[in-house]
C-alpha positions as CSV (number, residue, x, y, z in Angstrom):
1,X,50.8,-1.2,83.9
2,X,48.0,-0.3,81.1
3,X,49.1,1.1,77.8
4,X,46.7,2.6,74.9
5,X,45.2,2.7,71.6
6,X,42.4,4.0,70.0
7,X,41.0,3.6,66.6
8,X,38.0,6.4,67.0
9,X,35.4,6.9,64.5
10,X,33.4,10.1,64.8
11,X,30.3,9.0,63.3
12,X,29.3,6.3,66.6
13,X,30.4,6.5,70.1
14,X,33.4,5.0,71.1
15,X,33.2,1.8,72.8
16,X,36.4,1.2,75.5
17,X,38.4,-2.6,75.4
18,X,40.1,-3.5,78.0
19,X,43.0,-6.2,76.4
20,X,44.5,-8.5,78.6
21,X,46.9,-10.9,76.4
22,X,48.3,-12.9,79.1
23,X,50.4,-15.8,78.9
24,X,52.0,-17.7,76.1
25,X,50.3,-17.3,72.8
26,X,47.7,-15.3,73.8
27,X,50.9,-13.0,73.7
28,X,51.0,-13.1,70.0
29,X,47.3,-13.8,68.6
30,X,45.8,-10.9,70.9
31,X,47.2,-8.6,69.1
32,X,46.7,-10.0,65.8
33,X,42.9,-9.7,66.6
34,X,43.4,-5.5,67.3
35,X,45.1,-5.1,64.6
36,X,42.1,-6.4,62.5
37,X,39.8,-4.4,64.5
38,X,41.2,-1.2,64.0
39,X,41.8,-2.2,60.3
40,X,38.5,-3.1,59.9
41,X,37.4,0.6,61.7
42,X,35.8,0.0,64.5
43,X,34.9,2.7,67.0
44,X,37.2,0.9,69.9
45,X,39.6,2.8,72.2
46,X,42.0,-0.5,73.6
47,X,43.8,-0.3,76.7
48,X,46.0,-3.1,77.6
49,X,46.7,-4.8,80.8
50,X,49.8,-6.6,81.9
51,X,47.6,-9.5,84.4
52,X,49.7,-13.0,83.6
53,X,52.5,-15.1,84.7
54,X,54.9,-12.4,84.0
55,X,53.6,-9.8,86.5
56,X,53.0,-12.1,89.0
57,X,56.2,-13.6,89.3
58,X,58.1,-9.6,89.3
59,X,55.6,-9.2,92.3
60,X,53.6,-11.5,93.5
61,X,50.2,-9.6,91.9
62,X,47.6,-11.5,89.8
63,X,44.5,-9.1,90.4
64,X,45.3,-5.5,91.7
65,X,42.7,-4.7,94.8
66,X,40.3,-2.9,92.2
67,X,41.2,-4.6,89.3
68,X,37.5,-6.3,88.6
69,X,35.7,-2.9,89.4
70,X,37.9,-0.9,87.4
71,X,36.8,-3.5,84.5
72,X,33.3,-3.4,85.0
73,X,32.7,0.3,85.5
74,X,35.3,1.7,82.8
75,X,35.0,-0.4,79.9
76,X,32.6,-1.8,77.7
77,X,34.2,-5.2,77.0
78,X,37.4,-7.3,77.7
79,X,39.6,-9.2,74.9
80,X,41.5,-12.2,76.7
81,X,44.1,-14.0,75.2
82,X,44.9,-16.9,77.5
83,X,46.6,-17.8,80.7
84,X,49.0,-20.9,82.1
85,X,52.8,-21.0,82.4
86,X,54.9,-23.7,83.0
87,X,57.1,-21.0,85.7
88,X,53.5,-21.3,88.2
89,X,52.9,-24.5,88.6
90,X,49.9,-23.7,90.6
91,X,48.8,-21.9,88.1
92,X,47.6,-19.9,90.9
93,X,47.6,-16.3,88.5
94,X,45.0,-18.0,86.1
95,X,42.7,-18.9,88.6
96,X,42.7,-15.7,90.2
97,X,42.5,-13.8,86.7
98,X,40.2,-15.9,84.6
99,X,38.0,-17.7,87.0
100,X,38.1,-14.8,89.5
101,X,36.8,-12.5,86.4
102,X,34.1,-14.9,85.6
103,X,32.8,-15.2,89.3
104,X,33.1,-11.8,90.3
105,X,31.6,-10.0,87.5
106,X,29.4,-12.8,87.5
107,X,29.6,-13.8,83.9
108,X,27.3,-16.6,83.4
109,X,26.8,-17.4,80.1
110,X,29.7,-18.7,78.1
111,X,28.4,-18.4,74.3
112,X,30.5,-21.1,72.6
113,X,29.2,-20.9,68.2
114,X,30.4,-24.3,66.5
115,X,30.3,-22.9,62.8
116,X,32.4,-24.6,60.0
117,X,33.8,-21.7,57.5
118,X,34.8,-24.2,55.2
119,X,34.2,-27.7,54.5
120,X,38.1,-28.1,54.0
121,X,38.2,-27.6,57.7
122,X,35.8,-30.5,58.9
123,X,37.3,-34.2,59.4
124,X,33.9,-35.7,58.9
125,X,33.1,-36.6,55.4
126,X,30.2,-35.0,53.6
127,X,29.8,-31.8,56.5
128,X,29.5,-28.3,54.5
129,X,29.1,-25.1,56.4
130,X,25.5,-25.4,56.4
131,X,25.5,-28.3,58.3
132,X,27.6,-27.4,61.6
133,X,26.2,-24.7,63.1
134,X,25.6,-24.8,66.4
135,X,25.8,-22.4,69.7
136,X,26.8,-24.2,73.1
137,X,25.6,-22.1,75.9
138,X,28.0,-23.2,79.2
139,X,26.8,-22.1,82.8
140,X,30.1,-20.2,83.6
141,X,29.8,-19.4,87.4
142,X,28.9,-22.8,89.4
143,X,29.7,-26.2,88.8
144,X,32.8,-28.2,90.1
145,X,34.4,-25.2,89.2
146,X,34.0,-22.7,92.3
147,X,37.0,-25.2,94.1
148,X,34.6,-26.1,96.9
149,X,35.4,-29.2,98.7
150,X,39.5,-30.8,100.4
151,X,41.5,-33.1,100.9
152,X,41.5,-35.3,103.6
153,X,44.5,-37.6,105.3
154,X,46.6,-35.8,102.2
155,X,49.6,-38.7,101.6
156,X,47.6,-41.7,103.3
157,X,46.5,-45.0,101.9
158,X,43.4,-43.4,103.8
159,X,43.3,-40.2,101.6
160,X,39.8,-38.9,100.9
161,X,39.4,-36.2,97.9
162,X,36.2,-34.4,97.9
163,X,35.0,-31.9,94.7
164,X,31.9,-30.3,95.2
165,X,29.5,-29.7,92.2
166,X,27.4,-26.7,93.2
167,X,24.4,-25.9,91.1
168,X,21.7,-23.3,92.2
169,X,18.5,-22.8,91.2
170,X,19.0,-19.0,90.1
171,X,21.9,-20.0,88.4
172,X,20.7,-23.1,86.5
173,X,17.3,-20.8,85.8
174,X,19.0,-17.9,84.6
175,X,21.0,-20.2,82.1
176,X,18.3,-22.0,80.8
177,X,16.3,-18.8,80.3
178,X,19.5,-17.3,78.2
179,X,19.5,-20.8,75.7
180,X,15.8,-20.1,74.8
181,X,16.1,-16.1,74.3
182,X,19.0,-16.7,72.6
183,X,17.0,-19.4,70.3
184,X,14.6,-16.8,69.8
185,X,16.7,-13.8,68.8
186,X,20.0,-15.4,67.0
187,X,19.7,-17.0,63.2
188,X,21.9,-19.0,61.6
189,X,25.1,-18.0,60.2
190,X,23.5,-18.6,56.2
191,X,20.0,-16.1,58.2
192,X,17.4,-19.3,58.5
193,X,16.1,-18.9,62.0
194,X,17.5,-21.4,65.0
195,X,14.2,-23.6,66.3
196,X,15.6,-26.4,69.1
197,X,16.9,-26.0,72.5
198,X,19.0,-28.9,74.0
199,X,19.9,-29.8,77.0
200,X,22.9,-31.5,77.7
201,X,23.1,-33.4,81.4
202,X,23.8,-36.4,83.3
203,X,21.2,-37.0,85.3
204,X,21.1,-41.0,85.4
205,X,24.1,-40.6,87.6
206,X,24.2,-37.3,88.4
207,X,20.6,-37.7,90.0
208,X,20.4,-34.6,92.5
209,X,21.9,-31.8,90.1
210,X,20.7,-33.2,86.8
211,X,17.0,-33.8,88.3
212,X,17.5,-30.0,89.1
213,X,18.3,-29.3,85.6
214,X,15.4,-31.7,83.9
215,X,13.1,-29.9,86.4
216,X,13.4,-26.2,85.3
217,X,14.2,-27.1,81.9
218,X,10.6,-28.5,81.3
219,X,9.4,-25.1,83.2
220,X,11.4,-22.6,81.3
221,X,10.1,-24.4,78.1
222,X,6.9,-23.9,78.5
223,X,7.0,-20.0,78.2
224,X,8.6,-21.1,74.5
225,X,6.3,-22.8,72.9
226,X,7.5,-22.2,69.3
227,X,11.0,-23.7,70.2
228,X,11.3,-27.1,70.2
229,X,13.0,-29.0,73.2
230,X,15.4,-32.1,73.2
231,X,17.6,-33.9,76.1
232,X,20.6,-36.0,75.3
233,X,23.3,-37.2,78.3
234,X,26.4,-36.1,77.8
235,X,28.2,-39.6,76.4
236,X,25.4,-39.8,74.0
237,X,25.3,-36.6,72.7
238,X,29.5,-36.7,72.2
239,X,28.9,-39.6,70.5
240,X,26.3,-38.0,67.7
241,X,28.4,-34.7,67.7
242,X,31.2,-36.8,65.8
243,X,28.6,-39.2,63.7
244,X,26.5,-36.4,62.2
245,X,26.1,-32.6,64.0
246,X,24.0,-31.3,61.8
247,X,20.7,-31.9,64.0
248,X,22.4,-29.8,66.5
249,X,21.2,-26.1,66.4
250,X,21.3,-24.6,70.8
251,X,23.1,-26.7,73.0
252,X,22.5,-25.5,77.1
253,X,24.9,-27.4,79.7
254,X,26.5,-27.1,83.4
255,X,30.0,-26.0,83.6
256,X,32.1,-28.8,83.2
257,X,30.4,-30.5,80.5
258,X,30.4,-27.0,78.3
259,X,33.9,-27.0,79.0
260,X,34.4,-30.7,77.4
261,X,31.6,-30.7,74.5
262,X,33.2,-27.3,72.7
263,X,36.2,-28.7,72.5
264,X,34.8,-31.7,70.6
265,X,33.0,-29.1,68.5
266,X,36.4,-27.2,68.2
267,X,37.6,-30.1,66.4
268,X,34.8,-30.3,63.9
269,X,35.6,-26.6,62.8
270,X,39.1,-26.9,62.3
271,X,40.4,-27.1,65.5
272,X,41.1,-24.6,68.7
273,X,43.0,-22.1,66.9
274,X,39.6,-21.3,65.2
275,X,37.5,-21.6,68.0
276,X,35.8,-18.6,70.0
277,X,33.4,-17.3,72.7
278,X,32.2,-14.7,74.9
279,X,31.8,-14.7,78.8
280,X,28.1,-12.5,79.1
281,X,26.2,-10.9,81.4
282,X,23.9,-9.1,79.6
283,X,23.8,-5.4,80.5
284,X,27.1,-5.6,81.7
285,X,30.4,-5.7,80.9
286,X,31.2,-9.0,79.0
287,X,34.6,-10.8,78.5
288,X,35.7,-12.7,75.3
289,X,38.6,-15.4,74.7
290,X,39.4,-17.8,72.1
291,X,38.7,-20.8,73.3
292,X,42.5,-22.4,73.4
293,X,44.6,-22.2,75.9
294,X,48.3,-20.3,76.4
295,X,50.1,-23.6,74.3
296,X,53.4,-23.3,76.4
297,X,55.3,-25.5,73.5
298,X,54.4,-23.7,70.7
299,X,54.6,-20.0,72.6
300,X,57.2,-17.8,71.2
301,X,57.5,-19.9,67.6
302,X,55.2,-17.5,65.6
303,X,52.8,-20.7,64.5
304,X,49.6,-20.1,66.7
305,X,46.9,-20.2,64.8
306,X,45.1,-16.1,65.3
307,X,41.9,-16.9,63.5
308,X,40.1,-18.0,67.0
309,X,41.7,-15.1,68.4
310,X,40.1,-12.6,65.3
311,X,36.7,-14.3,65.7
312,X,36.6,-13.8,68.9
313,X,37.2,-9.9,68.5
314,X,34.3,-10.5,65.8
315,X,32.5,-11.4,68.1
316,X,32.6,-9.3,70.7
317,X,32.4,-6.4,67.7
318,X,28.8,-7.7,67.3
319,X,27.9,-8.6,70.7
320,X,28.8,-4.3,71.2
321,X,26.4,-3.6,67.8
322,X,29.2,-2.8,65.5
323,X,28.1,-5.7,63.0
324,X,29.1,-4.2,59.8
325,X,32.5,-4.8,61.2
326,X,31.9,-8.2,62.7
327,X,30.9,-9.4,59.1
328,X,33.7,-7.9,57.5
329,X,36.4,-9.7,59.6
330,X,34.7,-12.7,59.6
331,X,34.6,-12.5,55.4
332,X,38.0,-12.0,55.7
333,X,38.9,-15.0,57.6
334,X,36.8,-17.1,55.2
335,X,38.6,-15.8,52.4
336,X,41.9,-16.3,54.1
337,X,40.8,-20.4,54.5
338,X,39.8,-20.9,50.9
339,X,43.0,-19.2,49.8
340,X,45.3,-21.0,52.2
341,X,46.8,-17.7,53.6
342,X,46.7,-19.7,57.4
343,X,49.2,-21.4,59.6
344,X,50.3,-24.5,59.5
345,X,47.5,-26.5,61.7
346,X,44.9,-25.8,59.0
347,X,46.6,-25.8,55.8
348,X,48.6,-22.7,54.6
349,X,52.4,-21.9,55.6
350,X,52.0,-18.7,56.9
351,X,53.1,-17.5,60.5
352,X,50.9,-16.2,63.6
353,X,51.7,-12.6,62.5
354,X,51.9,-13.1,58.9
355,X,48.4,-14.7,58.6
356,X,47.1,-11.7,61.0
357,X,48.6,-9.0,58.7
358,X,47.1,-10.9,55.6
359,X,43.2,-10.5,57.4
360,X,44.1,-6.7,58.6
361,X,44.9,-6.0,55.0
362,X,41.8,-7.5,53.0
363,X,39.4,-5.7,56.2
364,X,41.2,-2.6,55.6
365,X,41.8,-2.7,51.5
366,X,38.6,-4.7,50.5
367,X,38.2,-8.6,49.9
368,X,39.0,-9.7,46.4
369,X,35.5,-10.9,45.0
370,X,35.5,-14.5,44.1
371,X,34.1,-14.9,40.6
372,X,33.9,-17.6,37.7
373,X,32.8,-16.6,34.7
374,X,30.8,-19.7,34.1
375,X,29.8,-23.2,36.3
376,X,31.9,-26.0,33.9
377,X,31.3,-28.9,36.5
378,X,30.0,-31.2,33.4
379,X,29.4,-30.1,30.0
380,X,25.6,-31.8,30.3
381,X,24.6,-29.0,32.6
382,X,24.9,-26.5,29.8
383,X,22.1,-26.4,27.0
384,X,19.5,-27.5,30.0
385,X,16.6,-26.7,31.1
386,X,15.2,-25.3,34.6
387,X,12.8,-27.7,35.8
388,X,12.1,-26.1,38.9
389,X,12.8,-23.4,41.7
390,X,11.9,-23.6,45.1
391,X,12.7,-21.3,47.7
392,X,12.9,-22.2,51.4
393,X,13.7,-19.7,54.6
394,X,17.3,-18.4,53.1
395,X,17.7,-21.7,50.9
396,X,17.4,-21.9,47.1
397,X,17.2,-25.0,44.8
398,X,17.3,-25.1,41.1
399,X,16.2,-28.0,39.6
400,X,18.0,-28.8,35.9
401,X,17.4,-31.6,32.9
402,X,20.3,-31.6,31.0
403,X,20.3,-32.2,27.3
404,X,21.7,-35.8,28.2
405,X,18.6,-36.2,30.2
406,X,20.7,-36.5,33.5
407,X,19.2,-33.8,36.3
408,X,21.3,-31.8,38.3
409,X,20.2,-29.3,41.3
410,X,21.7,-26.6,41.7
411,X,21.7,-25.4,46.0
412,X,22.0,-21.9,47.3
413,X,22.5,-20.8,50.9
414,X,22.6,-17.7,52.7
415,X,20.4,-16.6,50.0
416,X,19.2,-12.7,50.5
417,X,17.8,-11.7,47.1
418,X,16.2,-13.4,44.3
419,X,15.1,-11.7,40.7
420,X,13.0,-14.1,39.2
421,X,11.4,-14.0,36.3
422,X,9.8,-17.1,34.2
423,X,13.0,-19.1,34.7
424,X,10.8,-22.5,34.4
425,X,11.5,-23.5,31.1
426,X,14.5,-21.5,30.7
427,X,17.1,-23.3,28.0
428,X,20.7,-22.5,29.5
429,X,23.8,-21.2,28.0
430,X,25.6,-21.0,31.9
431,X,25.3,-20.3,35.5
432,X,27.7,-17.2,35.7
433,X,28.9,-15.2,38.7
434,X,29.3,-11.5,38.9
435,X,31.2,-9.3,41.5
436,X,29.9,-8.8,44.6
437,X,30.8,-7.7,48.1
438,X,31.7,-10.6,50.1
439,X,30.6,-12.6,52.0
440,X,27.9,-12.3,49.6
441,X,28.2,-13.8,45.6
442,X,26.2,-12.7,43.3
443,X,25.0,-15.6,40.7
444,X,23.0,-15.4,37.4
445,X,21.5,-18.2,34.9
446,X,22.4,-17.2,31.4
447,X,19.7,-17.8,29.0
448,X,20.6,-19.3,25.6
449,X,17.6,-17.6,23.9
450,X,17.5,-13.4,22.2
451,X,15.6,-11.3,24.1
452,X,12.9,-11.0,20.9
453,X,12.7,-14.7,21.3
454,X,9.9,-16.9,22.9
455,X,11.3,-17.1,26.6
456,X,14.0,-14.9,26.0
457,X,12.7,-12.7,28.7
458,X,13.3,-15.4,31.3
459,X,16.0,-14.4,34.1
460,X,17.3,-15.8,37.3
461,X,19.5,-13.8,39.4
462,X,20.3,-14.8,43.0
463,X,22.7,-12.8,45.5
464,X,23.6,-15.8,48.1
465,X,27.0,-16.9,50.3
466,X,27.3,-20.3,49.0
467,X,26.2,-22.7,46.1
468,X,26.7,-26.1,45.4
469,X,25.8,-28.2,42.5
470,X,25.0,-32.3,42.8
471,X,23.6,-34.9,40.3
472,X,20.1,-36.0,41.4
């Protein structure tokens, strides 16, 4: 059973979603995430499908004959929820449904970004949002996961259990190839560029698979010069992820170990409600899911957290070129974080629908600038002087003497204009902010002096997503 909706715009062609909530809450953030989309305008036509516990136990279907072709030839993407229910215990529907639509349309690169909104979000002290973000790219086809291998003497003291972990070179190749071009074409969230390619194994035990992966590793770097390599085992590099990820930047890894490491990295960006990713194979129909799974407790209780949910749909928006959108939904989760308009796991008090509703309505009506009229930290900052300015990739830094003689610098990121003029020199009366369209703020340095005076021409106006100010 399919039903429809369409949000068409006439100015682009209509891309066609195929929707598939599932089971448990994917049930109630799936269509949290629509509602945004079409409140954010995006040219989507959404048709929904019924695959999930609840069909298959009215008839015994979890896949209809043409169900995968129908998805790959008459839609442009698929929005998943998530699937598992306590009523199959074999879970034998979401094997068929999500692994089967993985294998079959052959959708080997899981994209997994690790990106921290807010620092409020992080449980490791001292992380801001330019400090976690990373990509994990998963091989999403081979692996232990294909359920090769039996069960021997089932019930014995002489039972024998045997999982096979199949990894091909076309497969392993093809991956590896993806985590370099994506290096290449994918900045950062604040626009610097992404530079290092990781690969994540463990080949000390692992010898015949992971020597397979070190081997084409080294030979698909080598047509990349420019990006810069790095191998970690998989223990080790859990280990750093929760001492200090800010050295991480493209992460490339087999199946199982994808699986494990993004949910680690879930929990550095708030958790898996706020967690998403997209199942590609470029040139073709793509899948996208938040990352968490169908949470059979909480299902039904309205406290599922949707954000993971609405990024996903962000990012499937962008991955379809629609990125105007994508940037607007992702502003308004942002916003949403910093004014505690979330449920419960991350801060606010509001329920799965309720905090959906609150994002549909500042996509749809506009985001409410964030403005302070002037930067009151400490008093010494004012009636200082601007040492120095530097400007690196999308990064600015402001160094300032206060009349105290205590220096301050003053750090921009996501930085996209700069109007400078003479601000060396430049005695200060404030660092204001004006309005702007998020996510971007738009900052200026208020100069104490009259325009007729000497250095009353000096100005300093940067447009940027963040600033921070520290004591040096």
């Amino acid at each position: 059973m399919v039903q429809s909706c369409a949000n068409v715009a006439s100015v682009r062609a209509t891309k066609r979603i195929a929707v598939i909530p599932g089971d448990g809450i994917g049930k109630e953030v799936i269509p949290q995430a629509v509602k945004v989309m079409e409140a954010a305008g995006a040219a989507v036509e959404c048709t929904s499908f019924d695959w999930g516990a609840d069909r298959y136990l009215a008839d015994k279907v979890t896949v209809p004959p043409d169900g995968f072709t129908t998805l790959a030839w008459d839609y442009d993407a698929i929005l998943v929820g998530a699937f598992g229910d306590p009523r199959v215990p074999s879970n034998v529907h979401a094997k068929e449904i999500l692994l089967g639509m993985r294998c079959q349309m052959d959708l080997y690169a899981n994209v997994r970004p690790a990106r921290l909104l807010d620092a409020s979000l992080c449980p490791l002290k001292g992380i801001e949002p330019k400090d976690l973000d990373f990509v994990v790219i998963r091989e999403n086809t081979e692996g232990v996961y294909g359920d090769l291998g039996g069960v021997f003497k089932q019930g014995t003291p002489d039972e024998v259990a045997i999982q096979e972990d199949i990894n091909t070179r076309k497969g392993v190749e093809r991956i590896v190839r993806y985590a370099f071009e994506y290096c290449a074409s994918n900045k950062k969230l604040d626009g610097s560029p992404r530079r290092r390619v990781l690969m994540c194994d463990k080949s000390n035990a692992m010898t015949h698979a992971g020597g397979l992966w070190q081997r084409v590793f080294k030979e698909v770097a080598v047509d990349h010069p420019h990006i810069e390599t790095q191998h970690m085992y998989v223990d080790a590099l859990a280990m750093q992820m929760v001492r200090d990820p800010r050295g991480f930047d493209v992460i490339v890894t087999n199946n199982m170990f994808g699986d494990i490491i993004t949910d680690l990295a879930a929990g550095l960006q708030g958790g898996l409600g706020m967690a998403a990713s997209g199942n590609l194979r470029p040139g073709k129909t793509s899948m996208f899911e938040p990352v968490h799974g169908s949470a059979p407790p909480i299902a039904g209780k309205n406290i599922a957290n949707p954000f993971g949910a609405i990024l996903t749909a962000a990012l499937m928006l962008a991955h379809l070129g629609m990125v105007g959108e994508a940037h607007k939904i992702e502003a308004a989760v942002l916003e949403a974080v910093r004014e505690k308009k979330t449920t419960a796991d991350i801060g606010g008090t509001l329920g799965t629908r309720e905090a959906g509703e609150w994002v549909a309505d500042r996509v749809a009506n506009g985001l409410k600038p964030r403005k302070f009229k002037a930067y009151v930290g400490d008093p010494d900052f004012h009636d200082g002087v601007i040492e120095r300015v530097r400007q690196q990739a999308t990064e600015v830094s402001v160094e300032i003497s206060g009349y105290s003689g205590a220096r301050y610098i003053v750090r921009f990121t996501g930085v996209e204009s700069v109007i400078s003029h003479n601000p060396e020199g430049m005695v200060l009366y404030a660092m204001g902010e004006a309005e702007a369209e998020l996510p971007l703020r738009h900052f200026y340095f208020a100069n104490w002096r009259e325009p007729d005076e000497d250095g009353g021409d000096s100005k300093l106006v940067i447009d940027a997503r963040a600033f921070s100010v520290e004591k040096a």
